[in-house]
C-alpha positions in Angstrom: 41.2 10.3 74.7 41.2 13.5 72.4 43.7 15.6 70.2 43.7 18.8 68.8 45.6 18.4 65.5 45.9 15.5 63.1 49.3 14.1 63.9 48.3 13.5 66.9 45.0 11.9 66.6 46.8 8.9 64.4 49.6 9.0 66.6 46.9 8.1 69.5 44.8 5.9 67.1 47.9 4.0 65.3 49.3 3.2 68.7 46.2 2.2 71.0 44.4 -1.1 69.6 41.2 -0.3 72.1 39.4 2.7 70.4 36.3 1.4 69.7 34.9 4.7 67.8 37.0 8.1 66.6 35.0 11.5 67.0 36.7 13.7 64.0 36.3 17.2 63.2 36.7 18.3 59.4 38.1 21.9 59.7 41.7 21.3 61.6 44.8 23.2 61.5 47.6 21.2 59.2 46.1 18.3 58.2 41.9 18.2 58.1 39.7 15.5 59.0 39.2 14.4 55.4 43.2 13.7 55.4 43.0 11.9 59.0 40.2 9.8 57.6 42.1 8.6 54.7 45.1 7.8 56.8 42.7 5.8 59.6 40.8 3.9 56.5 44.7 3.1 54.9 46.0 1.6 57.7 45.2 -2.2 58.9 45.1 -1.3 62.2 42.5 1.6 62.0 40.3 1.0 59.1 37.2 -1.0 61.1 37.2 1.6 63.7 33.8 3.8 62.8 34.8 7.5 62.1 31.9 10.0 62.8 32.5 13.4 61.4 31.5 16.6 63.7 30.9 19.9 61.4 29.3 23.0 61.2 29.3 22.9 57.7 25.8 21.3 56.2 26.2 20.7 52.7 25.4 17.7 50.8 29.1 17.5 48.8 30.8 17.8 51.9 28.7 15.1 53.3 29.2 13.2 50.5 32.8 12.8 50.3 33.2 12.0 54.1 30.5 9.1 53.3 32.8 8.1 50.4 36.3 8.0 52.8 34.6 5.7 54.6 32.7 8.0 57.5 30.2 5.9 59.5 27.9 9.3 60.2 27.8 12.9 60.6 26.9 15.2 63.0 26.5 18.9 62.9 27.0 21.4 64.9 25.5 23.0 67.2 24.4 19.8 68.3 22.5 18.0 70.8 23.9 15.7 73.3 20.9 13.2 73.3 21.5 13.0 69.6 25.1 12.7 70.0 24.4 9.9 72.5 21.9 8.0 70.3 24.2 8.1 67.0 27.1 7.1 68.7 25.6 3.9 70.3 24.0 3.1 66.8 27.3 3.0 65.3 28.7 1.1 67.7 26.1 -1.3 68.2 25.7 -1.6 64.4 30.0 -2.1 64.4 29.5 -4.9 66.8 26.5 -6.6 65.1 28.8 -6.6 62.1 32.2 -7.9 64.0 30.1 -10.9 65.3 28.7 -11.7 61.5 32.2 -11.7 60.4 33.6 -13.8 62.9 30.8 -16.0 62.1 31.2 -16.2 58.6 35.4 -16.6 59.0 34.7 -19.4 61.7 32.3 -21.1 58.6 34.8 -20.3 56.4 38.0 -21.5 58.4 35.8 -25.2 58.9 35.2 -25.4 55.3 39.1 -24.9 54.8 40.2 -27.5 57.4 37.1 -29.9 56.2 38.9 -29.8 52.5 42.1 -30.4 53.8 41.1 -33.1 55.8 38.9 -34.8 53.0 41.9 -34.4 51.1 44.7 -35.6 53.7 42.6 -37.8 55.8 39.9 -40.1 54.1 39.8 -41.8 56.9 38.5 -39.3 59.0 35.9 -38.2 56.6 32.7 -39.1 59.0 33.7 -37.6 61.9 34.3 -34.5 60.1 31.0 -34.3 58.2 29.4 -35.1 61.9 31.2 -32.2 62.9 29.9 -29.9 60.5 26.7 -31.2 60.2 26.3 -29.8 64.0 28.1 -26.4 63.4 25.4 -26.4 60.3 22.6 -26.9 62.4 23.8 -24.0 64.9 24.3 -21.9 62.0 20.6 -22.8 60.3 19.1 -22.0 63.9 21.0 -18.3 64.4 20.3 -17.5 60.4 16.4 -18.7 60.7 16.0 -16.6 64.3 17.9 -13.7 63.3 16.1 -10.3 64.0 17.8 -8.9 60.7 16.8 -10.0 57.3 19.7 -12.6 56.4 20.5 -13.0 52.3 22.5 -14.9 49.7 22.0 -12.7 46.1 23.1 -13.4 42.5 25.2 -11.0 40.7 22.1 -10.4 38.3 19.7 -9.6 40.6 18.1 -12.6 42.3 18.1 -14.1 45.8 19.1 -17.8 46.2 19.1 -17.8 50.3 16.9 -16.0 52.5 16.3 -15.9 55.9 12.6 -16.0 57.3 13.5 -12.2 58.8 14.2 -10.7 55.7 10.9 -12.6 53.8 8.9 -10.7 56.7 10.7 -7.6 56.3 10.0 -7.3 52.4 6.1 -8.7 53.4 6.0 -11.8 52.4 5.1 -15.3 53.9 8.1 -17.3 53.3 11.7 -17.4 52.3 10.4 -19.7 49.8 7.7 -17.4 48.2 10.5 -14.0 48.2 13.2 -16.5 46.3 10.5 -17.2 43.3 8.9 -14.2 43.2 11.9 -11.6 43.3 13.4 -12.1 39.5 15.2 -8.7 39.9 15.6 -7.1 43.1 16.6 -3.9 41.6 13.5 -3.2 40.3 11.0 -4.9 42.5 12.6 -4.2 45.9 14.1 -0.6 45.7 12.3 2.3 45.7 14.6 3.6 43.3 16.8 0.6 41.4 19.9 2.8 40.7 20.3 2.6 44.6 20.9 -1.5 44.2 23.6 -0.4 41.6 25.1 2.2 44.0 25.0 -0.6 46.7 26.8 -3.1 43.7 29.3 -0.4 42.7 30.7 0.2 46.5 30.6 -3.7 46.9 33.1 -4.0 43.9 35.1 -0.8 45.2 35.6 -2.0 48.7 33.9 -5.3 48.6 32.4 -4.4 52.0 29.6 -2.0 52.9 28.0 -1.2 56.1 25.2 1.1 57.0 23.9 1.7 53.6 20.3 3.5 53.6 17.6 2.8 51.5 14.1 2.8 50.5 12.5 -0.1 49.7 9.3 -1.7 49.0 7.3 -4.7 50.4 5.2 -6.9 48.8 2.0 -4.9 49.2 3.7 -1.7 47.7 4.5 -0.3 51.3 8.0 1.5 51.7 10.2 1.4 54.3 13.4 2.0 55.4 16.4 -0.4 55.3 19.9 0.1 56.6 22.2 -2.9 54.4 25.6 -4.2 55.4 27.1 -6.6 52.8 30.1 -8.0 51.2 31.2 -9.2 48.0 32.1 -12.7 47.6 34.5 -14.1 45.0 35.9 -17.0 43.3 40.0 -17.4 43.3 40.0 -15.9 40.1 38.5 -12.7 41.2 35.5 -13.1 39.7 32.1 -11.9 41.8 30.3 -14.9 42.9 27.5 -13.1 45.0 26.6 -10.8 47.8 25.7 -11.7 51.6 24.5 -9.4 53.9 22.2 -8.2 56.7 19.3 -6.2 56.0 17.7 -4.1 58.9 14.1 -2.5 59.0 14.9 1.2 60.2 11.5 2.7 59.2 10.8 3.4 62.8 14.2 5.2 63.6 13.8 7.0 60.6 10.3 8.6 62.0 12.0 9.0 65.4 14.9 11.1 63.7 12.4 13.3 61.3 10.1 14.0 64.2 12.9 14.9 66.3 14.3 17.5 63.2 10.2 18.8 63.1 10.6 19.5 66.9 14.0 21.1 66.8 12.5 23.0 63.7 9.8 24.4 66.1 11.6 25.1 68.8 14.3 27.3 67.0 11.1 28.9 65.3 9.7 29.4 68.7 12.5 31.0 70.1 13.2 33.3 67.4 9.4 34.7 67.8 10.3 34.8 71.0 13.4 37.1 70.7 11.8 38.8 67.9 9.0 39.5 70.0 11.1 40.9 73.0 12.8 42.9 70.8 9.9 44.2 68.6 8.2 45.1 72.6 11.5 47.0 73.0 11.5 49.2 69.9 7.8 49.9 70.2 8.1 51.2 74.0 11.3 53.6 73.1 9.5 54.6 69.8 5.8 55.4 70.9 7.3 57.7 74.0 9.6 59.6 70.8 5.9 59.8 68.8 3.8 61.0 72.1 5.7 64.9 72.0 5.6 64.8 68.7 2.0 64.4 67.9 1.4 66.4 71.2 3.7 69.3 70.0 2.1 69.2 66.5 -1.3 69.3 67.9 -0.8 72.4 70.0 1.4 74.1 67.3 -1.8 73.7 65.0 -4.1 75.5 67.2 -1.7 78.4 67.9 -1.5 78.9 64.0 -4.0 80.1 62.1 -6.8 77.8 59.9 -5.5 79.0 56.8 -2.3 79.2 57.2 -0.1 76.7 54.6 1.7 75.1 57.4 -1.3 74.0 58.7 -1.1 70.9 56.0 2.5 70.5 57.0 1.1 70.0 60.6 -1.3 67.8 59.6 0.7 65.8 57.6 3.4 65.6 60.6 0.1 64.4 62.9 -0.9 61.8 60.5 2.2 60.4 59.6 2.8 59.8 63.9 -0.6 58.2 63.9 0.8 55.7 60.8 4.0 55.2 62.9 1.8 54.6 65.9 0.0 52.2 63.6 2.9 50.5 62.2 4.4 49.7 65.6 0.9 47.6 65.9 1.6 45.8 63.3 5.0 44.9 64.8 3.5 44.0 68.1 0.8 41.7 66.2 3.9 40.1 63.9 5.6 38.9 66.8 2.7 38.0 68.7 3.1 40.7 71.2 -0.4 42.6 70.2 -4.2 41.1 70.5 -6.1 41.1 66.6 -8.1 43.9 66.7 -11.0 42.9 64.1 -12.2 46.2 62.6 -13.7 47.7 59.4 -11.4 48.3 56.6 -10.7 48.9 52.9 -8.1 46.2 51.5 -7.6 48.4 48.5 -6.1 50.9 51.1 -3.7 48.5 51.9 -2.7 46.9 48.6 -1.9 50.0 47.6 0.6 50.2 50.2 2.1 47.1 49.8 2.4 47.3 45.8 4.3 50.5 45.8 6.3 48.6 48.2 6.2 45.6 46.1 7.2 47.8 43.0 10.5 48.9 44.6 11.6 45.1 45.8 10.9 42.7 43.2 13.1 42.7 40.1 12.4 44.0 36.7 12.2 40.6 35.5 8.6 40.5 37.2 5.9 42.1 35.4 3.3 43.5 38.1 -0.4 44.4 37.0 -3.6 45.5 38.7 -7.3 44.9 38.3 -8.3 46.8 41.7 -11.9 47.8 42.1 -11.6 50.9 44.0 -15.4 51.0 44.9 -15.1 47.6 46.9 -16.3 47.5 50.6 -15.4 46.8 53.5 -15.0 43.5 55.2 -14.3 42.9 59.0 -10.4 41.7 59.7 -7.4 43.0 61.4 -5.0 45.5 59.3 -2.1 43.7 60.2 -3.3 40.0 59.5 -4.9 41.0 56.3 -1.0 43.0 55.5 0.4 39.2 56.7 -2.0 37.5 53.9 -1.1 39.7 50.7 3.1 40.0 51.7 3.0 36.5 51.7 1.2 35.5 48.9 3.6 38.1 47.0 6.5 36.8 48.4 4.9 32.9 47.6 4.6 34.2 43.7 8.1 35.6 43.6 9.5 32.6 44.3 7.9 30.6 41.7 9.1 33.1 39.3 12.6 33.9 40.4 14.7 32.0 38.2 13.1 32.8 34.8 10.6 36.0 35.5 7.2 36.4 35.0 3.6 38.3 35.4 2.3 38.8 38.5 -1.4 39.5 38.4 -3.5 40.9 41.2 -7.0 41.8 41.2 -9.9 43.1 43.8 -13.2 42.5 42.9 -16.8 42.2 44.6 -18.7 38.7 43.8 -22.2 37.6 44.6 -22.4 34.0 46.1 -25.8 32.2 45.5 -26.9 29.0 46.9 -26.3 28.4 43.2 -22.9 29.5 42.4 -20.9 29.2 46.2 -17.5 28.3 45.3 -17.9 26.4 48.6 -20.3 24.4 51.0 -18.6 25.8 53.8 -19.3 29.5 53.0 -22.2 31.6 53.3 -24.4 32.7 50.8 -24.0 37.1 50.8 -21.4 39.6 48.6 -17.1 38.6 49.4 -14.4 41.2 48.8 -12.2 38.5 46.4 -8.4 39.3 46.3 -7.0 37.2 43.5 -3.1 37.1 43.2 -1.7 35.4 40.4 2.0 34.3 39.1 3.2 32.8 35.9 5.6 30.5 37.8 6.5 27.1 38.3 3.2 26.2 39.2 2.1 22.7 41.4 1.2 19.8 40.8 -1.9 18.0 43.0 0.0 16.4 45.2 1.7 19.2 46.5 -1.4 21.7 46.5 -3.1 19.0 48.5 -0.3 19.6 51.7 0.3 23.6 51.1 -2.0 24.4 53.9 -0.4 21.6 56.1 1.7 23.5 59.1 5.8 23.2 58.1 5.4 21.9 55.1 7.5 23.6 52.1 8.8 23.0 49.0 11.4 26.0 49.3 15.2 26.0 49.9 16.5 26.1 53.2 16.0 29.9 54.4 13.2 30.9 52.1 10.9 29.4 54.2 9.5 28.0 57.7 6.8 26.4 56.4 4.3 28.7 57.8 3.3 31.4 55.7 0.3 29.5 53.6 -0.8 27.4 56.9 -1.1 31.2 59.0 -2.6 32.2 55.9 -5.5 29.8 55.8 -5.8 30.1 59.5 -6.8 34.2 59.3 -9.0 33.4 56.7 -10.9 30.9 58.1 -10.9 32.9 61.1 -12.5 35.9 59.2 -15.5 33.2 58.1 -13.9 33.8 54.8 -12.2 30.7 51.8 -8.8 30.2 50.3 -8.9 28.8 46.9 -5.6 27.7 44.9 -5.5 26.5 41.3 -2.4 25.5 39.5 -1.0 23.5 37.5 3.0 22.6 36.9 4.1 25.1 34.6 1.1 27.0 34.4 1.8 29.1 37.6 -0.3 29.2 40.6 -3.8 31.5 41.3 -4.9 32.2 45.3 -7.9 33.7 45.6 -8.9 35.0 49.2 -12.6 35.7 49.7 -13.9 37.6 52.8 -17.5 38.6 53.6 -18.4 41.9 53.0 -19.9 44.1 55.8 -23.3 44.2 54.9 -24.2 47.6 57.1 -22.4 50.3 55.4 -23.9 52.8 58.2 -21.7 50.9 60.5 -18.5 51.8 58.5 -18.4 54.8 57.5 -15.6 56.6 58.7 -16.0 59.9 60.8 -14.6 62.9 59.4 -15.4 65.6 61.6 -13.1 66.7 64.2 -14.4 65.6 67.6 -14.5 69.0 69.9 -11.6 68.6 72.6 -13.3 68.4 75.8 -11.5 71.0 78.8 -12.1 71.3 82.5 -10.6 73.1 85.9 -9.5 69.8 87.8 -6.0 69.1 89.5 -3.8 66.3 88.0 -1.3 64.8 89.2 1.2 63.7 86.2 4.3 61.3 86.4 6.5 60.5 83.6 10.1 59.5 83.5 10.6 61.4 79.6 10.7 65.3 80.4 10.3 65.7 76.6 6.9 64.0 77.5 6.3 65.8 81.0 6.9 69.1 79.5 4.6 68.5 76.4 1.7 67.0 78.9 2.1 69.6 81.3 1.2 72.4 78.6 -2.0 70.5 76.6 -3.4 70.3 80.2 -2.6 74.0 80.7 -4.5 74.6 77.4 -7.0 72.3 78.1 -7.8 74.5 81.4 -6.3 71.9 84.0 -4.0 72.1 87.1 -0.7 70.6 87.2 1.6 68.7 89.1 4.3 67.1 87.5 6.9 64.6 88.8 9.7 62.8 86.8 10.5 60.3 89.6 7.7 58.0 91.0 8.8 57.8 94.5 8.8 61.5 94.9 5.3 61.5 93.3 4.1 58.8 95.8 5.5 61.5 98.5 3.8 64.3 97.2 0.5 62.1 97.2 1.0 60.8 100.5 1.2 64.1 101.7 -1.8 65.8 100.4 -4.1 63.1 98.9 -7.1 64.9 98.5 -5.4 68.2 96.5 -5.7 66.0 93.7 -8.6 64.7 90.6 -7.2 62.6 88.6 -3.6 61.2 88.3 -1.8 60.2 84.8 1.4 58.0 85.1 3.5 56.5 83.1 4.2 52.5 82.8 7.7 52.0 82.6 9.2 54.0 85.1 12.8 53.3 87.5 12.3 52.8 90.8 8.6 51.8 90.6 6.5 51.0 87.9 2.9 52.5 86.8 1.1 49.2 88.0 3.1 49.2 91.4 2.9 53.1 91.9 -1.2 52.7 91.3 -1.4 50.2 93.9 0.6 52.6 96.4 -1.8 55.4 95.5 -5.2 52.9 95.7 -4.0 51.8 99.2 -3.8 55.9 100.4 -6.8 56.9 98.6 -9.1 53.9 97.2 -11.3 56.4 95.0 -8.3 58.2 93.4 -9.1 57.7 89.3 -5.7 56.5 87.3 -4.9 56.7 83.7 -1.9 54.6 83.2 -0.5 55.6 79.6 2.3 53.0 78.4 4.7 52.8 74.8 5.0 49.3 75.4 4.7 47.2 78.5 4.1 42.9 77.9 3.2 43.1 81.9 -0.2 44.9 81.0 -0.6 44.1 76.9 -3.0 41.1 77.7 -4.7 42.6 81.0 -7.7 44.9 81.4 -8.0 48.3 83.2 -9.8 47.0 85.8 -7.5 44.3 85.9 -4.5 45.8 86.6 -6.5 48.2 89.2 -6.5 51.6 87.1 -9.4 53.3 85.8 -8.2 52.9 81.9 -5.3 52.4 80.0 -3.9 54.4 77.3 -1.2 53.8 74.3 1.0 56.0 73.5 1.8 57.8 71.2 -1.7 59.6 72.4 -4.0 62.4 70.6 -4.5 65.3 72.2 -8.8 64.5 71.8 -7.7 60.8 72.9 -6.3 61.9 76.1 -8.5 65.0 76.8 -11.7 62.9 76.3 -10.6 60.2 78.4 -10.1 62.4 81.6 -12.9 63.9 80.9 -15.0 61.2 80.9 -14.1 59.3 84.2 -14.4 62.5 86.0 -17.8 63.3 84.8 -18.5 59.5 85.3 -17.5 60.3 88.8 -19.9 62.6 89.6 
């Protein structure tokens, strides 16, 4: 049965006596499930039936004051129907554990009634009635010493007088008799945390009945677990508290179940958003490296046509370098969402903390004091650019946190250091010269137990979205990686210091950079050239020109395909494009491999996930090419398989 407003919700639930459970929303029109709650709880009829709020809203006060009307669970949306499913039969089978206890205990307590009045009207009859009970006793003693569920009788001060065998095993120890003696206050040698016994006390004298309430507790041996109480109050005729009774269940398991099944939703929506970030990062970088390709191209050409010193040659070549650093930054996309391989390569990580602290500078708020202890003469160490980018914006990001609320100094610092056998910072590093990048904060600081699990993968100390849970664990992954060590020290309230070492390249013949301009290499052949972009066609078609080459250009594959099908052999060399309508690059080269099998290919591509993991050979081209592509890049290339061909 359903509603869709309030009134008539308790108009179905005041008038049918077979709902067993009530799913209730909290944000209604009129009346909201807070209200319906309190009317269900208020009224004789309704109040046992469990109530399980449905929300989208997860916050704790919220929560809270469901729990407090009288709310068996919660459940937020979007939700999963196997979870759905599983909390729904725990409430009911937990409502019908409790219905048979209390039929139970009114069936003990309706004998004890009519055994008084019998004693007291019928003397004669007393034997038979003790016989009686003596039997129901016995039936009793046999469910309450066999019962799965701890089973307990418990002072008002904080001591048990009646335990079941169950609920001795479930606190550890070896008899009902032993847990009686020992336990002098249960508060304090049961509960994880006493103040939840006086909770648990200060509902029981609200309501005088409690059910479902979750707590930590410990055995004998110091373990915790997981207990889920239900309880009532018992008192005397003048209203004074007499004792508790209640069941006591072991929940330790479920609890695992339910926080490995949040971990597992946790990666999964993590997954997925890489995923779509990835898609959409592969998107951006195909559209934007075919608007850098005329760009650079145009640039390129322009700077040959004016004279070497004219001013606007700097313009030029500041327009040329800054398409190469788009073309670069696009990589680092790619790599971020996964969509790019590492490319391991020499490099300066001054250059790039340079970078990221002007960055830095602009972002974090005056409240944070930067400074900088950055050994410019540092060499070079072998990582990837965008991996090493990952390490230092995280760490930065990791330090701002710890200083958010109340400011701070953040310190970082680049030096060289010599490891000896003597002196390694640790036995799993290498004896030689590290590149150590030091970053600092004056923040909150750890303590050991929490530095001890930084590295470990989802686990944060953070709010909910300012963190995954990820950032130190990838961190310690790339560094490990580069053969190189991650040191922490901290301290709580003494901030935090990471210190990343990486081996320095030992060969600096290896690294250095070249600076002359490699000579652009021409020739006379005939390409064939395919592109869908006529901004791009039109630029390729005049550096081949220059360059000395014949061209054919086509902006549809299928009516290059025809124009190769027709004259196979008036072309070299053929340059196509990846992404294409009709037919893509990888397709079209196979088309052109089955008419002429020697015919070399150069298949240039923005962005293409089909060929980002795949090989030239692989795909059946003679090389592949990313765009955006240098003039030197490109002419080289061509060059190179047709002298290769003879």
């Amino acid at each position: 049965m359903y509603a869709t407003n309030g009134e008539k919700a308790l108009e179905i639930a005041f008038s049918d006596d077979s709902l067993d459970l009530i799913l209730l929303d909290i944000i209604m029109p009129a009346m909201d499930g807070y209200e319906v709650c309190t009317k269900l709880k208020n009224n004789a009829r309704t109040q046992e039936i469990p109530v399980i709020f449905l929300t989208g809203m997860s916050n704790t006060e919220n929560e809270a004051r469901g729990l407090a009307l009288g709310a068996a669970d919660y459940i937020f949306k979007p939700f999963s129907i196997p979870v759905v499913k599983a909390r729904i039969a725990a409430v009911l089978r937990l409502k019908m554990e409790m219905n048979k206890r209390v039929m139970l205990t009114q069936e003990l307590q309706e004998l004890n009634k009519n055994l008084e009045k019998r004693v007291t009207e019928k003397v004669s009859e007393l034997r038979l009635a003790h016989d009686d009970l003596k039997i129901r006793e016995i039936k009793f003693r046999s469910i309450f010493n066999n019962a799965v569920e701890g089973i307990y009788q418990a002072a008002p001060e904080g001591v048990f007088f009646n335990a079941s065998p169950s609920m001795a095993r479930i606190l550890g120890y070896d008899s009902s008799e032993e847990l009686i003696s020992s336990v002098t206050d249960i508060g304090m040698q049961c509960y994880v945390n006493p103040d939840d016994r006086k909770s648990l006390m200060d509902k029981l004298a609200q309501s005088g009945l409690i059910r479902g309430f979750e707590t930590r507790m410990k055995k004998k041996n110091g373990d915790i677990i997981w207990c889920s109480i239900s309880a009532r109050l018992i008192r005397n005729a003048q209203g004074q508290k007499i004792y508790t009774e209640g069941f006591c269940m072991d929940i330790s398991k479920q609890k695992k179940a339910e926080q490995a099944l949040i971990e597992s939703e946790t990666r999964l929506r993590h997954s997925r958003k890489m995923e779509a970030i990835g898609t959409m990062a592969g998107g951006i970088a195909h559209d934007f490296n075919n608007i850098l390709f005329p760009i650079l191209g145009y640039a390129e050409m322009m700077s040959d046509d004016i004279p070497g010193d004219s001013p606007l040659q700097e313009s030029l070549n500041q327009i040329i370098k800054g398409t190469l650093r788009a073309k670069n930054l696009v990589k680092q996309i790619l790599a971020f969402s996964r969509q790019h391989d590492q490319e391991n390569k020499p490099l300066k990580i001054q250059v790039i903390l340079k970078e990221i602290l002007k960055l830095s500078r602009s972002t974090l708020p005056a409240t944070i004091e930067i400074r900088q202890d950055i050994d410019n003469t540092c060499g070079m160490v072998m990582a990837d650019h965008t991996q090493v980018n990952q390490i230092i914006m995280n760490l930065i990001t990791n330090a701002f946190h710890a200083m958010e609320d109340d400011g701070g100094i953040l310190t970082i610092r680049l030096k060289e250091k010599d490891f000896t056998s003597d002196i390694l910072p640790s036995p799993d590093l290498s004896t030689g010269t590290y590149v150590c990048l030091t970053i600092s904060d004056t923040g909150i600081g750890m303590d050991k137990s929490i530095k001890e699990k930084i590295f470990d993968p989802y686990f944060t100390t953070k709010e909910v979205n300012k963190g995954t849970g990820l950032g130190l664990s990838a961190v310690h992954g790339i560094v490990k990686s580069s053969n190189g060590k991650v040191r922490v020290e901290s301290e709580p309230g003494a901030g935090t210091s990471f210190e990343i070492c990486l081996p320095r390249i030992v060969s600096e013949a290896e690294n250095k950079v070249a600076t002359e301009k490699i000579p652009v290499k021409t020739g006379s052949e005939r390409i064939l050239l395919i592109d869908d972009d006529r901004a791009i066609i039109n630029m390729l078609r005049s550096m081949a020109d220059r360059l000395g080459y014949q061209v054919v250009a086509h902006y549809n594959s299928m009516d290059a395909l025809e124009a190769f099908r027709s004259a196979p052999d008036n072309f070299d060399i053929v340059i196509t494009d990846m992404t294409m309508p009709h037919m893509t690059g990888d397709r079209f080269s196979v088309e052109l491999k089955k008419i002429r099998p020697d015919i070399p290919i150069i298949l240039c591509t923005g962005f293409s996930g089909k060929i980002e993991d795949c090989t030239a050979s692989e795909i059946g081209v003679e090389r592949v090419l990313m765009k955006p592509i240098a003039r030197e890049e490109l002419a080289n290339a061509v060059r190179a398989i047709l002298d290769n061909r003879g």
